[in-house]
C-alpha positions as CSV (number, residue, x, y, z in Angstrom):
1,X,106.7,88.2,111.6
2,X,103.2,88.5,112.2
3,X,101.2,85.2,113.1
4,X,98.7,84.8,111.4
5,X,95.0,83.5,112.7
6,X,91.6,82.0,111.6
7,X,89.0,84.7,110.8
8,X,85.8,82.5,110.8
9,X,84.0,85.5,109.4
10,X,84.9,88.1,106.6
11,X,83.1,91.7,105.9
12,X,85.0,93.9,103.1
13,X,85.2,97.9,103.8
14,X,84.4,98.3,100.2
15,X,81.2,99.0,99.4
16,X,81.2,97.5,95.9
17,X,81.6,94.4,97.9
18,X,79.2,94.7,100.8
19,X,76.0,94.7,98.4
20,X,76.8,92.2,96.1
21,X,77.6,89.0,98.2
22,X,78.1,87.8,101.9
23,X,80.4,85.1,100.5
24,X,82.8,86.9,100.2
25,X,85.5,84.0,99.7
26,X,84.0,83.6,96.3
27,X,84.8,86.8,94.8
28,X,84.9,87.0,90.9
29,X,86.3,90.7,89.5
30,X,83.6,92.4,87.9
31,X,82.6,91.9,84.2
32,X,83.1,95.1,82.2
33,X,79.2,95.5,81.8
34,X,78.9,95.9,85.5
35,X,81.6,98.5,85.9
36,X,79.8,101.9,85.8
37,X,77.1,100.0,88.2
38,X,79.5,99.2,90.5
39,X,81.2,103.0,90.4
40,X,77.7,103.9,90.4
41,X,77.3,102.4,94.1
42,X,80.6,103.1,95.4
43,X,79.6,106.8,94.4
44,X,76.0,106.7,96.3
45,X,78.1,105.1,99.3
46,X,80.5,107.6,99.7
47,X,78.2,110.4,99.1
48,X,75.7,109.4,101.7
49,X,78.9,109.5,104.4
50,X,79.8,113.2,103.4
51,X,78.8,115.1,105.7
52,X,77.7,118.5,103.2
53,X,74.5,120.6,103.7
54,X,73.4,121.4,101.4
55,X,73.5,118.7,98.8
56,X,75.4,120.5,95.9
57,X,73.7,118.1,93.5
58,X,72.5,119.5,89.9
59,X,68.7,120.4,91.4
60,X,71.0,122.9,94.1
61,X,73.0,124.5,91.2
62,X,69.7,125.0,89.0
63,X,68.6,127.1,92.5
64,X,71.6,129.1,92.5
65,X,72.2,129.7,88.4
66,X,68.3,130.6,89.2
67,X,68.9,133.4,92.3
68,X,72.0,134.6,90.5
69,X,70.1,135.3,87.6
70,X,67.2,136.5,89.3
71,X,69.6,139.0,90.9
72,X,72.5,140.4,88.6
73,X,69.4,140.8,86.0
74,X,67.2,142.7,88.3
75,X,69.9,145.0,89.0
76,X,70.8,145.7,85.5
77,X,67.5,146.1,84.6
78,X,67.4,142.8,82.4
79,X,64.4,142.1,84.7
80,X,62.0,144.6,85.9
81,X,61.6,144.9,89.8
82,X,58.2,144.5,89.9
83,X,58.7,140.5,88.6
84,X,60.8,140.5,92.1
85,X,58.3,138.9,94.6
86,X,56.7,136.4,92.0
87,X,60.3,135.2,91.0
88,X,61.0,135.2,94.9
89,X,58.4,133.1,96.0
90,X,58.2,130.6,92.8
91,X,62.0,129.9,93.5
92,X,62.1,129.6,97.2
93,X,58.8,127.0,97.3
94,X,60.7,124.9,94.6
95,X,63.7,124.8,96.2
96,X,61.9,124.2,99.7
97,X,59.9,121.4,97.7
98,X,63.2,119.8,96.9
99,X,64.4,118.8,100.3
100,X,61.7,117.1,101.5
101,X,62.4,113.7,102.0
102,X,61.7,111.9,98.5
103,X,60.7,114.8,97.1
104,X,61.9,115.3,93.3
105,X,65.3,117.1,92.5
106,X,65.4,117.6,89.0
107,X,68.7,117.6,87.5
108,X,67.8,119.6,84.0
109,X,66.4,123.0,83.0
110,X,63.8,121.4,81.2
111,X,62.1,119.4,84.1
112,X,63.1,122.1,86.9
113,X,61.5,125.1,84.8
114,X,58.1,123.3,85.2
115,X,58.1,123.4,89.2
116,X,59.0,127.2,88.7
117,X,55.9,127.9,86.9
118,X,53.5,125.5,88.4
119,X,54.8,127.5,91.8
120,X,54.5,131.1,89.7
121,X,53.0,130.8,86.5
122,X,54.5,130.8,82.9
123,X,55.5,134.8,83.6
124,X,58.5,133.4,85.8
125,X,60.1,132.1,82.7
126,X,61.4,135.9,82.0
127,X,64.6,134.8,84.4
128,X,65.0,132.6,80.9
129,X,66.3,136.1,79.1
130,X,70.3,135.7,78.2
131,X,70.5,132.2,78.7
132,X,69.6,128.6,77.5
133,X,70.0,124.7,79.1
134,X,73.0,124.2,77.5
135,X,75.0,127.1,79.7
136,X,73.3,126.6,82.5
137,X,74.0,122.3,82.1
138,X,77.6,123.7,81.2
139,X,78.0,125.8,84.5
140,X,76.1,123.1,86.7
141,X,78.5,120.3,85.6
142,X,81.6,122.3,85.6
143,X,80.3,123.6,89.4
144,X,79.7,119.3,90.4
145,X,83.4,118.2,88.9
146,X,84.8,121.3,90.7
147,X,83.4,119.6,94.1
148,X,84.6,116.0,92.6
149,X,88.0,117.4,92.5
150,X,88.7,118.9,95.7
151,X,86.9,115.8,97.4
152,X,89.9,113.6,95.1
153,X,92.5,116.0,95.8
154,X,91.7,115.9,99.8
155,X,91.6,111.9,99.7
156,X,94.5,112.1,97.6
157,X,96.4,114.6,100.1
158,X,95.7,112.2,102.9
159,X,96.9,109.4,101.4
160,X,100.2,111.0,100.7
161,X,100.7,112.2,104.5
162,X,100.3,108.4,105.1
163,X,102.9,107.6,103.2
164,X,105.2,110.7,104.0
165,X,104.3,109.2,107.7
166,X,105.3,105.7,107.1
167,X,108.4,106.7,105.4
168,X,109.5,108.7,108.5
169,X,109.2,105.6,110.6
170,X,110.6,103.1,107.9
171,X,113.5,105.3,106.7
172,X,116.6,102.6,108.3
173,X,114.5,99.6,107.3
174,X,116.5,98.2,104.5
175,X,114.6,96.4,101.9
176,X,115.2,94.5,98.5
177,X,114.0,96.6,95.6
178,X,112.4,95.0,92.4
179,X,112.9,95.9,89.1
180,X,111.5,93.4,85.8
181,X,110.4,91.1,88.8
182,X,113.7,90.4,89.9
183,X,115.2,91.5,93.2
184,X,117.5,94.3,92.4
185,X,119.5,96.3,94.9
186,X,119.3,97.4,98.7
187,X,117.0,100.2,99.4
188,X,115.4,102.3,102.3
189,X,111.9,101.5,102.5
190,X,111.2,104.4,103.3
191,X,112.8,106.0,100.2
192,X,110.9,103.1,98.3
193,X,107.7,104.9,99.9
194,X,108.9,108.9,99.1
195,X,109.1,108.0,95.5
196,X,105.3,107.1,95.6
197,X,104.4,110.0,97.4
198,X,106.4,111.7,94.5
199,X,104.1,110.3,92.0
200,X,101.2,110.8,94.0
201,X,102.3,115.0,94.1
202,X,102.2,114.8,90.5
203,X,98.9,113.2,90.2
204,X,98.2,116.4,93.1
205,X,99.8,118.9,90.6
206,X,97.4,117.3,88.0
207,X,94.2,118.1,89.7
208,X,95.5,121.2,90.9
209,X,95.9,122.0,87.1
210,X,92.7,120.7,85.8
211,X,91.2,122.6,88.4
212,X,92.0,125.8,86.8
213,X,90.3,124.7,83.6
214,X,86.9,123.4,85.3
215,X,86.7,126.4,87.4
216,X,85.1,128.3,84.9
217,X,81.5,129.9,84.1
218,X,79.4,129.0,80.8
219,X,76.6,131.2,81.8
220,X,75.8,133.9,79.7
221,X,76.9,132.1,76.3
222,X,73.5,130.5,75.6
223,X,73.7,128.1,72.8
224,X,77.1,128.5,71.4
225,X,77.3,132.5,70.4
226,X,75.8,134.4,72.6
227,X,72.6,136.4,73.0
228,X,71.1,139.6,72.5
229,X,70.9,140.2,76.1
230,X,73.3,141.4,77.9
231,X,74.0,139.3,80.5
232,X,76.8,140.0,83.1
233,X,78.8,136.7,82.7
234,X,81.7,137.9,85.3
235,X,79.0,138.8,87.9
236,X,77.6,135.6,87.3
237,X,80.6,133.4,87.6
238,X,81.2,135.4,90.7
239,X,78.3,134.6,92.8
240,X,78.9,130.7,91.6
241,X,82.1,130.4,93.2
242,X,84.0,130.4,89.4
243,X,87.5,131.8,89.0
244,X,86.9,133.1,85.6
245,X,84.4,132.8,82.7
246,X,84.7,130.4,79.5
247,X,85.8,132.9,77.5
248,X,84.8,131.6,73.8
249,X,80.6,131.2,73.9
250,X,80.9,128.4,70.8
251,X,84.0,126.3,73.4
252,X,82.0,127.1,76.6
253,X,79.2,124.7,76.1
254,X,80.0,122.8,72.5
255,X,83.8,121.4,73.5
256,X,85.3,122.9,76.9
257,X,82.4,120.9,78.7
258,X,83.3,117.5,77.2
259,X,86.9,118.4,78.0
260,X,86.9,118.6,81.5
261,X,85.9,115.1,82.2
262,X,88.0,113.9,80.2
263,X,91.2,115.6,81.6
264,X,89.6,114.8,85.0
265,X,89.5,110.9,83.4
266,X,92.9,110.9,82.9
267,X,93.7,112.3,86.2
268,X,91.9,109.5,87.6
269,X,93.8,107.1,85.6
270,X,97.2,108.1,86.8
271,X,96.1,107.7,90.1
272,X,94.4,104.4,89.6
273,X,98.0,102.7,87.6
274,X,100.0,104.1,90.6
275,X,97.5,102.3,93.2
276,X,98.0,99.3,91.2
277,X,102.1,99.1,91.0
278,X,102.4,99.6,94.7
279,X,99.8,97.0,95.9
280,X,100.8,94.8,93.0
281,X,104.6,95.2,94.7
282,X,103.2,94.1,98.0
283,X,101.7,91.2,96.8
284,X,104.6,89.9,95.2
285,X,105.9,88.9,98.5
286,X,102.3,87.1,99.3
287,X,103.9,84.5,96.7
288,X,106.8,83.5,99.3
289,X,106.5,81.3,102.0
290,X,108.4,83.7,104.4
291,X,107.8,87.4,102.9
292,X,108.8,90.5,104.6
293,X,105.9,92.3,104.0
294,X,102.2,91.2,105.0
295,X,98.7,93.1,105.8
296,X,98.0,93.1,109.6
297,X,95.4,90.2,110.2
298,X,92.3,91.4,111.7
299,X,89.1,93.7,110.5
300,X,88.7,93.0,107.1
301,X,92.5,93.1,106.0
302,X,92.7,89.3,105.3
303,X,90.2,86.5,104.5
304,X,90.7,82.8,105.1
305,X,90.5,80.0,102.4
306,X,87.0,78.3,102.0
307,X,89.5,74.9,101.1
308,X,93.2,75.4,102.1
309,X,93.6,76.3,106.2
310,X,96.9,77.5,106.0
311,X,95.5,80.3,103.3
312,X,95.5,84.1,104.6
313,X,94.3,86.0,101.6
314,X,94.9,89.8,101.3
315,X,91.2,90.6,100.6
316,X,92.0,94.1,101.6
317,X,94.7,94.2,98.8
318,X,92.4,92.4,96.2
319,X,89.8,94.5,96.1
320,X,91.4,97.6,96.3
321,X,93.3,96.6,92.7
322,X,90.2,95.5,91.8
323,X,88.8,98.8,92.3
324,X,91.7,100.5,90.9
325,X,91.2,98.6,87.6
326,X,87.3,99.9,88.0
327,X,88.7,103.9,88.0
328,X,90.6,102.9,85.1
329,X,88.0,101.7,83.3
330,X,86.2,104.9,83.9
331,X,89.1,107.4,83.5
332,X,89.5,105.5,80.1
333,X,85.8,105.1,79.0
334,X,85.1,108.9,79.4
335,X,87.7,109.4,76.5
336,X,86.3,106.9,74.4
337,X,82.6,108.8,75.1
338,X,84.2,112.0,73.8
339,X,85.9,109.7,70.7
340,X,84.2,110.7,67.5
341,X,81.5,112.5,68.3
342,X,80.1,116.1,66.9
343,X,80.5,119.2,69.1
344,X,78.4,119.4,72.0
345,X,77.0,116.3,72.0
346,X,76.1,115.1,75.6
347,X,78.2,111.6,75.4
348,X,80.5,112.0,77.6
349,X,78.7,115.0,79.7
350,X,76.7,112.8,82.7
351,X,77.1,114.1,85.9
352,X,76.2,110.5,87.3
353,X,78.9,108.9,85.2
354,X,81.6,111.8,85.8
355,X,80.8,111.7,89.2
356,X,81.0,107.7,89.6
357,X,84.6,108.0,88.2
358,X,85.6,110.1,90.5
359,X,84.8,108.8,93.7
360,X,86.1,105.6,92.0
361,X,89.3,106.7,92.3
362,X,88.7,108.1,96.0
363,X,87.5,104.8,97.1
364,X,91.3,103.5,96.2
365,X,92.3,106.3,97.7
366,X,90.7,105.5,100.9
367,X,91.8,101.6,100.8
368,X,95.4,102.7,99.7
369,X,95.4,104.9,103.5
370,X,94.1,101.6,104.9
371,X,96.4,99.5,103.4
372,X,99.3,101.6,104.4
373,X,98.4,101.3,107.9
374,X,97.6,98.1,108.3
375,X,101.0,96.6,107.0
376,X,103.4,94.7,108.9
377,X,107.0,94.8,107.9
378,X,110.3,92.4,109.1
379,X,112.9,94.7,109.0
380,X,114.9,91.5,110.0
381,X,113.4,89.3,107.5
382,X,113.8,91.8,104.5
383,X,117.8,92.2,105.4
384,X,117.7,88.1,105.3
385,X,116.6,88.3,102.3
386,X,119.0,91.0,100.7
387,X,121.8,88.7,102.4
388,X,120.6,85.9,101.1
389,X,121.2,87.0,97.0
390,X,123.3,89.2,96.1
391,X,121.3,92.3,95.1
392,X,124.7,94.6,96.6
393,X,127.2,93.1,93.7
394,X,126.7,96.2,91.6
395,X,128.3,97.9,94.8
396,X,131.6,96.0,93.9
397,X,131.9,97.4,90.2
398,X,131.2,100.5,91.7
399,X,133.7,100.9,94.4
400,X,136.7,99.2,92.0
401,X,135.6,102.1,89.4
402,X,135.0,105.4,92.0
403,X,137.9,104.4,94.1
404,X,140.6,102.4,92.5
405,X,139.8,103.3,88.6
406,X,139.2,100.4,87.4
407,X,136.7,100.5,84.1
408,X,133.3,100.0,85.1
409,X,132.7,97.2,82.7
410,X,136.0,95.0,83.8
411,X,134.6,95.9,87.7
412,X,131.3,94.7,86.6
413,X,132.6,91.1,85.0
414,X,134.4,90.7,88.2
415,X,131.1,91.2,90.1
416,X,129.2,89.0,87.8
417,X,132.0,86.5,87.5
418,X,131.9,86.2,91.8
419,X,128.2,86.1,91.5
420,X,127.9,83.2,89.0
421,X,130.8,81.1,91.1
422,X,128.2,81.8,94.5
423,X,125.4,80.7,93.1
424,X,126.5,77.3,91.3
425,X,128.1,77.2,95.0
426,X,125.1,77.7,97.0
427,X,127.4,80.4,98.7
428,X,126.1,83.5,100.6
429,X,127.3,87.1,100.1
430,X,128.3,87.2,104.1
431,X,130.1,83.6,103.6
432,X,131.6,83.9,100.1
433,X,135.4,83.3,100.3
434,X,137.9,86.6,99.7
435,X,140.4,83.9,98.5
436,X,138.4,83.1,95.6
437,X,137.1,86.7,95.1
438,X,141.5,87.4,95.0
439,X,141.5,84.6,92.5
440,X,138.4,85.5,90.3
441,X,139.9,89.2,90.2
442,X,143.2,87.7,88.9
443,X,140.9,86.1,86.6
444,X,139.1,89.0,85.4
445,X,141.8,91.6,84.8
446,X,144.4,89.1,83.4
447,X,146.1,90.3,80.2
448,X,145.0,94.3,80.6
449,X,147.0,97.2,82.2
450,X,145.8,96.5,85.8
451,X,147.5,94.3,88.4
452,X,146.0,91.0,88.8
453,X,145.7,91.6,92.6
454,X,142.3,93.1,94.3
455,X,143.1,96.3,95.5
456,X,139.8,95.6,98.1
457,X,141.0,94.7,101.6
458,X,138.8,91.6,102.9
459,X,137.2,94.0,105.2
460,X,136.9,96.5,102.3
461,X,135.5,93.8,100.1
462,X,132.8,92.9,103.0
463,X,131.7,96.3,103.7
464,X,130.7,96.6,100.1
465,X,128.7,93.8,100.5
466,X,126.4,95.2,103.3
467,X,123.1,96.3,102.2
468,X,122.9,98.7,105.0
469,X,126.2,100.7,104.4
470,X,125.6,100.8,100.9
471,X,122.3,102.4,101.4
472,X,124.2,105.1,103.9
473,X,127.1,105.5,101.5
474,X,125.1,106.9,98.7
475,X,125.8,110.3,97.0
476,X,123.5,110.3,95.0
477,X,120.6,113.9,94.9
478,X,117.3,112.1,95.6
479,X,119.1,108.9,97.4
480,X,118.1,106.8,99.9
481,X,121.3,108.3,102.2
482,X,120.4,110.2,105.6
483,X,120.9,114.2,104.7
484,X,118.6,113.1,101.3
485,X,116.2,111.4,103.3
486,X,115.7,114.1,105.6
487,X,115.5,116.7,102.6
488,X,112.8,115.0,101.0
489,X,111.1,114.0,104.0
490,X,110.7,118.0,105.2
491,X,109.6,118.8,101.2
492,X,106.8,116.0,101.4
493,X,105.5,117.1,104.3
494,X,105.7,120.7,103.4
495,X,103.7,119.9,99.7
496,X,101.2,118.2,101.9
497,X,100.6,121.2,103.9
498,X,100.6,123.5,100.6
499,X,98.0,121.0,99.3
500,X,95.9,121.5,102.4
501,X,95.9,125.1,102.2
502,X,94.8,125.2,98.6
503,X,92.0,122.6,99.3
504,X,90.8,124.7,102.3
505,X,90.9,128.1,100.0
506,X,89.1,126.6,97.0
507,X,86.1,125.8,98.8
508,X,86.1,128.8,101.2
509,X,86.1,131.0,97.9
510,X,83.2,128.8,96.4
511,X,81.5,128.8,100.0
512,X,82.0,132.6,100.5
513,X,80.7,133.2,96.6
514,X,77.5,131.3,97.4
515,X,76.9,133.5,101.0
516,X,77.0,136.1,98.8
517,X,74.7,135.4,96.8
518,X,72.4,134.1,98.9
519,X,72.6,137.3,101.0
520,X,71.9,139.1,97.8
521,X,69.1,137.5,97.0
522,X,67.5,137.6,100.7
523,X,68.4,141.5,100.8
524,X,66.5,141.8,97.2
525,X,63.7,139.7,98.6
526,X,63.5,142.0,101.8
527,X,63.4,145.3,99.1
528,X,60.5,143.7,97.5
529,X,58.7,143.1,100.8
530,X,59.0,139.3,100.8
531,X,59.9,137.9,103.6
């Protein structure tokens, strides 16, 4: 087992940490009224380190709702031609005004449409014709959660391959399993690890899912019925990257928009409880004075005590479930913002918010990769402690019943009956006597049809004992057992892949849509004689 050394200094990863506190030893968990705040910082953190020109904020969709109206309309004679250069110039010096550095990015119609005409004059507002805010909010959030989504689904991808990876190495480390806090059976670690990758692909299959519904256009509905103009919604949602149009103008802006955060909330949330159960596993073993498990200590995995010397605490742990309660919070409170509220109310609509939540659930994400490979695990140490209880006695109801037919009940009151004389013995599986198991079988099947003696060899009744073997001996689909192992092991990685590829085409489609566009405006520019 890892030593384990004094860190005089501590600096956390996490940037809800890093701004509130260089102590970081004295570390409460955030009180609910500071929740958003903090998600709110995590969010600003993580967007500053993504590396994408442009910013796709809401001020960059209002820019591109405005080109691709400035084009499909001009084409379709919505707009006459000779409104071209004005609309040209006004949109290009706003949008140039915009990134300057601290320049103003408005992120509503109602306080962009005053740099268009202060850069054009009031005539520009005849782009306005066939739509309203409220479609063009719509589209711009639904465009921003689109981006949200595939930045979750890549974290969440690459937290997956960690764990497909770590399986792979750990797939012969034998572990005790848990179940109602007790240790329960023999296990593969690395099937232990495949089965949260398996919850992890569903949380995938989620976004993947959600996705289809966000990745739809509201423009062209207006208020919520419509207009008398026109417009060509499926050009529209074209140029913006969208899949398909909302197709009901009263859902597009009045309830579909307040239903794609919260399905995205509650994507978040899954994601969040599963972070939880696995780090709240690993921490179980921090309780024991010789666990089999521990972070790596070093970089900001572990903190020491500010009292107790001998303390190593798993900072890198703690804060992560801290953080995953924080994603919960916000999957959860989007929900409650939508709760009882009259159609297209703007409650539950903030990009700020929706966004914060998201990234929330990244930043665990993130920490859960880091977690994964900075563990340190005894295979040694974990089989001492599987031979040390006797979490393989199920194995000998199991073998009496498969093998020699004996009732699986009578088999398991044998088990429980040699189980109960070990313990009040202080006797080891390894060590326990096959004298008394004879006896204690005698014991058991005395006065039914089966012969009082134990059909099990002694070496027969060892075997069964061995965590190892009975991890190699199962049958079971989906087992721990090699053939399963390397089944599901060739699956995950292959879903991982699949994942990837979707990612990758998503956001060449909405990158490809937007070149369009953009050509399409430039090329209606050039016919106009702008330059």
């Amino acid at each position: 087992m890892l030593r384990l050394h004094v860190k005089k200094e501590t600096s956390f990863a996490n940037p809800l940490e890093a701004s509130t506190s260089t102590m970081h030893i004295f570390r409460f968990r955030s009180a609910p009224a500071t929740v958003l705040a903090a998600a709110l910082a995590c969010t600003a953190t993580l967007a500053s380190a993504q590396q994408s020109t442009p910013r796709r904020d809401e001020f960059f969709w209002l820019g591109e709702i405005n080109k691709a109206t400035a084009v499909i309309n001009t084409d379709e004679g919505l707009l006459d031609k000779s409104m071209t250069p004005l609309v040209v110039k006004g949109l290009r010096q706003v949008l140039a005004d915009g990134e300057q550095p601290g320049a103003r990015r408005p992120t509503n119609v109602i306080t962009f449409e005053p740099l268009l005409i202060q850069a054009a004059g009031p005539q520009i507002t005849l782009l306005h014709a066939g739509r309203s805010s409220q479609d063009m909010l719509a589209t711009m959030r639904s465009a921003i959660l689109r981006d949200d989504m595939l930045a979750l689904a890549q974290q969440l991808n690459k937290t997956t391959d960690a764990l497909v990876r770590l399986a792979l190495r750990q797939r012969d480390t034998i572990v005790p399993n848990y179940t109602n806090g007790v240790a329960a059976q023999p296990n593969s670690y690395g099937h232990y690890l495949l089965g949260f990758a398996a919850a992890l692909e569903r949380d995938a299959q989620r976004i993947n899912q959600a996705y289809v519904r966000i990745d739809r256009s509201s423009m062209g509905t207006t208020v919520l019925n419509g207009s008398s103009w026109p417009l060509n919604r499926k050009r529209m949602a074209d140029y913006l990257g969208f899949e398909a149009t909302v197709d009901n103008a009263y859902d597009a802006s009045q309830l579909s928009s307040v239903d794609e955060p919260v399905e995205a909330g509650q994507v978040v949330a899954s994601i969040a409880l599963h972070a939880g159960s696995f780090i709240q596993d690993v921490m179980t073993q921090y309780s024991q004075s010789r666990p089999w498990i521990l972070l790596q200590e070093g970089g900001d995995n572990t903190y020491v005590s500010s009292a107790m010397p001998q303390k190593r605490n798993p900072g890198l742990l703690n804060s992560t479930r801290r953080d995953a309660s924080t994603a919960l919070t916000l999957g959860m409170g989007v929900a409650l913002q939508a709760h009882n509220i009259p159609p297209g109310m703007s409650d539950p609509k903030e990009v700020k918010a929706n966004s914060a939540m998201v990234h929330a659930a990244i930043g665990v994400l993130r920490n859960w990769e880091r977690i994964l490979a900075a563990l340190v695990i005894d295979p040694k140490r974990a089989l001492e402690e599987l031979n040390s209880d006797w979490t393989a006695s199920q194995e000998l109801a199991d073998v009496l019943m498969r093998k020699y037919k004996l009732p699986f009940r009578v088999g398991h009151h044998f088990a429980s009956e040699v189980v109960e004389f070990a313990k009040s013995h202080d006797i080891k599986p390894l060590d326990f006597p096959y004298a008394e198991a004879q006896r204690i079988y005698a014991q058991a099947v005395q006065g039914s049809e089966f012969a009082q003696v134990l059909p099990m060899s002694e070496q027969e009744f060892r075997s069964t004992l061995d965590p190892v073997a009975i991890v190699r001996n199962r049958a079971t689909a989906g087992g721990p057992q090699p053939a399963e192992m390397d089944r599901m092991l060739r699956q995950a990685n292959e879903r991982v892949a699949q994942q990837d590829a979707w990612i990758k085409a998503r956001r060449t489609h909405i990158g490809d849509a937007l070149g369009r566009l953009n050509q399409d405006f430039d090329r209606m520019a050039k016919a106009a004689g702008v330059q």
